[in-house]
Every structure is written in C-alpha cells, then in structure tokens.
ROSE-4610 file (N, C-alpha, C; in Angstrom, 1 decimal, always signed):
// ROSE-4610
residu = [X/X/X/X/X/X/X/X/X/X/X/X/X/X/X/X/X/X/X/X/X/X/X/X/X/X/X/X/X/X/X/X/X/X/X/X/X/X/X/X/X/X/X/X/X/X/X/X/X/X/X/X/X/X/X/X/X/X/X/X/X/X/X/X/X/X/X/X/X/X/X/X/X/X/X/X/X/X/X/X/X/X/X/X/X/X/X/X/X/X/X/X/X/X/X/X/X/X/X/X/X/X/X/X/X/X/X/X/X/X/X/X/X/X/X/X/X/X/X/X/X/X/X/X/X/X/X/X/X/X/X/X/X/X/X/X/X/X/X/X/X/X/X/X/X/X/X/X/X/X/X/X/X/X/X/X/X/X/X/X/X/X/X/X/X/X/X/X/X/X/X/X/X/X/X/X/X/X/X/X/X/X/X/X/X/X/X/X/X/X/X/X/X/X/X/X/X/X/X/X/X/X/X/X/X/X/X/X/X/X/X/X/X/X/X/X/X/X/X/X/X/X/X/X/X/X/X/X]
num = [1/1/1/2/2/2/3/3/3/4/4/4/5/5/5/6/6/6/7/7/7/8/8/8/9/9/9/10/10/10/11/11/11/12/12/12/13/13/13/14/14/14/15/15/15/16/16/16/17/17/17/18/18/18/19/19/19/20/20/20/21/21/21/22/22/22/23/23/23/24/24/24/25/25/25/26/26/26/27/27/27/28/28/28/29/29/29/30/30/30/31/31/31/32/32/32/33/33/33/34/34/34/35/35/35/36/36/36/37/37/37/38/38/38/39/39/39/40/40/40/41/41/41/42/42/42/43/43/43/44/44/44/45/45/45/46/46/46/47/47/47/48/48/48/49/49/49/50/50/50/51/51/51/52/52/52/53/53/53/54/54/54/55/55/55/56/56/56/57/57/57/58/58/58/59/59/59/60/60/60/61/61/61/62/62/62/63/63/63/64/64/64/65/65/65/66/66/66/67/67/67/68/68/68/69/69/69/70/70/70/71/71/71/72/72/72/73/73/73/74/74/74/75/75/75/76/76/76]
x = [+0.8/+0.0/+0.9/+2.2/+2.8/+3.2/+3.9/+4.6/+3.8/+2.1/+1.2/+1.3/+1.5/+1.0/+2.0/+3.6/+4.9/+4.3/+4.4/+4.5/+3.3/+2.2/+1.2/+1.8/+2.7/+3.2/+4.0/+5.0/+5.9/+5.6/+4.3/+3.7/+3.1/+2.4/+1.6/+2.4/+4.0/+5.1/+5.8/+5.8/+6.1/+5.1/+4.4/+3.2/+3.0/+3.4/+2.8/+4.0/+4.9/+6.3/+7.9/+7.4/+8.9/+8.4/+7.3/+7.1/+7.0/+7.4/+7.6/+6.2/+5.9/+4.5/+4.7/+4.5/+4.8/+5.0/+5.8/+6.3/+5.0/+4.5/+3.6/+4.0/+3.8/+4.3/+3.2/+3.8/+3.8/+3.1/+4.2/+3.9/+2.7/+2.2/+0.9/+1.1/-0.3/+0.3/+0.3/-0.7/-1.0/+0.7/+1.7/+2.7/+3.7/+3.6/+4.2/+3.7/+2.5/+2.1/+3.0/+3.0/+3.7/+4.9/+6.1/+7.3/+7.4/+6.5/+6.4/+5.7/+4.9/+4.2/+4.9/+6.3/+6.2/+5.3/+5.3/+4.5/+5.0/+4.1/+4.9/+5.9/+6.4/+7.7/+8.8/+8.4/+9.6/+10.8/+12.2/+13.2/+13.1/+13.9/+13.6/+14.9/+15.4/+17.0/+16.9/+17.4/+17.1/+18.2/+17.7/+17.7/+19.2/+19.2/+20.2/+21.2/+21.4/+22.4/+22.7/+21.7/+21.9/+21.8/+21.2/+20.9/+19.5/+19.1/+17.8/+17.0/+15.5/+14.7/+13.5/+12.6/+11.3/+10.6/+9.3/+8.6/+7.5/+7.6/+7.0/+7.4/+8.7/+9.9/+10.1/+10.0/+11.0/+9.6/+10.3/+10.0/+9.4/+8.1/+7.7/+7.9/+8.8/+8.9/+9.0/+8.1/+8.6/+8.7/+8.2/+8.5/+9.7/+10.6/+11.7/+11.6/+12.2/+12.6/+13.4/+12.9/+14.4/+14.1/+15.1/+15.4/+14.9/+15.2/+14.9/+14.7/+14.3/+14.0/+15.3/+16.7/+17.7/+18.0/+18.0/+18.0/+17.2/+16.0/+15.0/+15.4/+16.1/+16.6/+17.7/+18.7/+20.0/+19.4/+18.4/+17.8/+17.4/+16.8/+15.9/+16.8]
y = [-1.2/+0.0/+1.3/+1.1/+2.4/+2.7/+1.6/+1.9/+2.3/+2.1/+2.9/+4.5/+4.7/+6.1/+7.1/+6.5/+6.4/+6.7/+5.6/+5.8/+7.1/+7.3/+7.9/+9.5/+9.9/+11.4/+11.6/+10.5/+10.8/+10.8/+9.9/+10.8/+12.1/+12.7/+13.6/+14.5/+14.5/+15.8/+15.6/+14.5/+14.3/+15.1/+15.1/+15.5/+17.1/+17.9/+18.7/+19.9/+19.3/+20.1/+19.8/+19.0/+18.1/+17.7/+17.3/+17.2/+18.9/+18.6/+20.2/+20.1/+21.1/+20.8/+20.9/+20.7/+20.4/+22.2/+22.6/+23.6/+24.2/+25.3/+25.3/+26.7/+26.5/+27.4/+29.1/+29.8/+30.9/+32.3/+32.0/+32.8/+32.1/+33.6/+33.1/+33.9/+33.8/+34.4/+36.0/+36.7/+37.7/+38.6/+37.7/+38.3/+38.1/+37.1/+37.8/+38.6/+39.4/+40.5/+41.6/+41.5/+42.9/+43.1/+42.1/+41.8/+42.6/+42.1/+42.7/+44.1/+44.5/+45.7/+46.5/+47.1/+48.5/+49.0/+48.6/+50.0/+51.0/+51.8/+53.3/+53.1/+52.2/+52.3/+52.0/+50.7/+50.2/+51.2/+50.7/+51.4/+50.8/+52.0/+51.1/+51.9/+51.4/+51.7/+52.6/+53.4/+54.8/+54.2/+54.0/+53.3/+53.8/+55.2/+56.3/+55.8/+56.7/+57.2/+55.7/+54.9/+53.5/+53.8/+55.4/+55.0/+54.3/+54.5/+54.1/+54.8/+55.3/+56.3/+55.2/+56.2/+55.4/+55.5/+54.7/+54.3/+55.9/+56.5/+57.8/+59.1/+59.2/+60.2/+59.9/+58.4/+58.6/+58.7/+58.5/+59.2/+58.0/+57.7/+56.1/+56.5/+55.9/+56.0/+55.0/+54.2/+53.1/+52.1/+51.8/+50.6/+50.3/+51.8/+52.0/+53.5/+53.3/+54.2/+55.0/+56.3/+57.4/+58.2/+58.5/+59.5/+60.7/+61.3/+62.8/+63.5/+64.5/+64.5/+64.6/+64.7/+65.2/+63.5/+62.8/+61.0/+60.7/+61.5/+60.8/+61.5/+62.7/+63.5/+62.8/+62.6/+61.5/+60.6/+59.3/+58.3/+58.5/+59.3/+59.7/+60.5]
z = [+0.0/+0.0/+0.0/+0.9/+0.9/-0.4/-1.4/-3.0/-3.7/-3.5/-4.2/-4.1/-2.4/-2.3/-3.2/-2.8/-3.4/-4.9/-5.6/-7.1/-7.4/-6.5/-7.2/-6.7/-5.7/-5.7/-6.5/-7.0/-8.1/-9.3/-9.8/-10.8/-10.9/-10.0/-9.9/-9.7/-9.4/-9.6/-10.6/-11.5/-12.6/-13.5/-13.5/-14.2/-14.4/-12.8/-12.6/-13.0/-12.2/-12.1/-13.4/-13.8/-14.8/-15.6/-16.1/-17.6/-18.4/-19.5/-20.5/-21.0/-21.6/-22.4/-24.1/-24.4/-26.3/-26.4/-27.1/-27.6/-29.2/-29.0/-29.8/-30.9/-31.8/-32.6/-32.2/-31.9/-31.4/-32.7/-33.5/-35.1/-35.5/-36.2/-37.0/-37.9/-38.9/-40.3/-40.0/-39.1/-38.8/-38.3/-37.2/-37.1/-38.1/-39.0/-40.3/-41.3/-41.1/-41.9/-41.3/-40.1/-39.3/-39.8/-40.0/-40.9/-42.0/-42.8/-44.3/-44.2/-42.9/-42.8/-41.7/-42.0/-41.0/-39.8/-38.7/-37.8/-37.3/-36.8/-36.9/-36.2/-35.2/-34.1/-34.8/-36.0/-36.5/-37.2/-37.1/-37.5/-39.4/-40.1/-41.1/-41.7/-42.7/-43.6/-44.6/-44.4/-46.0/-46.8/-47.5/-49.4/-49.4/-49.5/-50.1/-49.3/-47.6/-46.9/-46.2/-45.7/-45.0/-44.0/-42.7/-41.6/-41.2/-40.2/-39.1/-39.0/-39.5/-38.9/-38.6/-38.2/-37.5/-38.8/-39.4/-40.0/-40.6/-39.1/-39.3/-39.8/-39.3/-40.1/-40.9/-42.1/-43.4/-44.4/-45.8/-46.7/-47.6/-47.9/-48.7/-50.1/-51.0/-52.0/-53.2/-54.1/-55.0/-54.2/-52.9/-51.7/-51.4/-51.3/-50.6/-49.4/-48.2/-47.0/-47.7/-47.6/-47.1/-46.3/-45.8/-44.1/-44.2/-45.7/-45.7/-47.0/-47.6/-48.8/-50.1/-49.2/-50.3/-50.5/-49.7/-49.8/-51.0/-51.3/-52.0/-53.2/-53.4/-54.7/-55.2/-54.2/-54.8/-55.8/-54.7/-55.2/-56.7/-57.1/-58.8/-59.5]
C-alpha cells in the first residue's frame, strides 16, 4: 500500500512540475504581416544614406525608405 501512495506522488510531480508541455508554434500568419508591414515604431534603412529612422519620419517612395528628402533626390 505504501509503493502505491509512493509511485502515485511521483507521478503527480512528474506531471505537474517536470514534464515540459509540447512547444507550440507561437507565429501566426497575422505576425508575419507585421514583418512585411512596417508600424509606426519600427526602424527602417534609407535606401540612399543607410541610416535608421522610424517608420513615421522617413520618406515612402517606390517601396523604398528614405530618411529625408535630399536621400530621396540623390535616389531619382
């Protein structure tokens, strides 16, 4: 009777505490739209010069970033 009580706590902390749970894929198609879609926080690369600005500051051009408008005069 005791190897019962025995085996039945070390499953039930097996169970509870030490088994992992299946690893479940997290991504969905929705956060790979955000990828391909800019939001306003994201940093993004001017075409031209090759720094960093936010999504909001640069310049949308041809489905290319530029920083600022002399970036976008070089460019054309």
């Amino acid at each position: 009777m005791q190897y019962l009580v025995v085996i039945a706590l070390i499953t039930v902390v097996y169970f509870f505490f030490i088994k992992k749970r299946p690893i479940t894929n997290t991504t969905s198609k929705k956060s790979t739209q955000k990828k391909t879609k800019p939001q306003s926080n994201d940093m993004v690369e001017c075409s031209t010069c090759g720094i960093y600005c936010e999504v909001d500051d640069s310049i949308l051009s041809n489905g290319k970033y530029y920083c600022s408008s002399e970036c976008l005069d070089e460019a054309v």
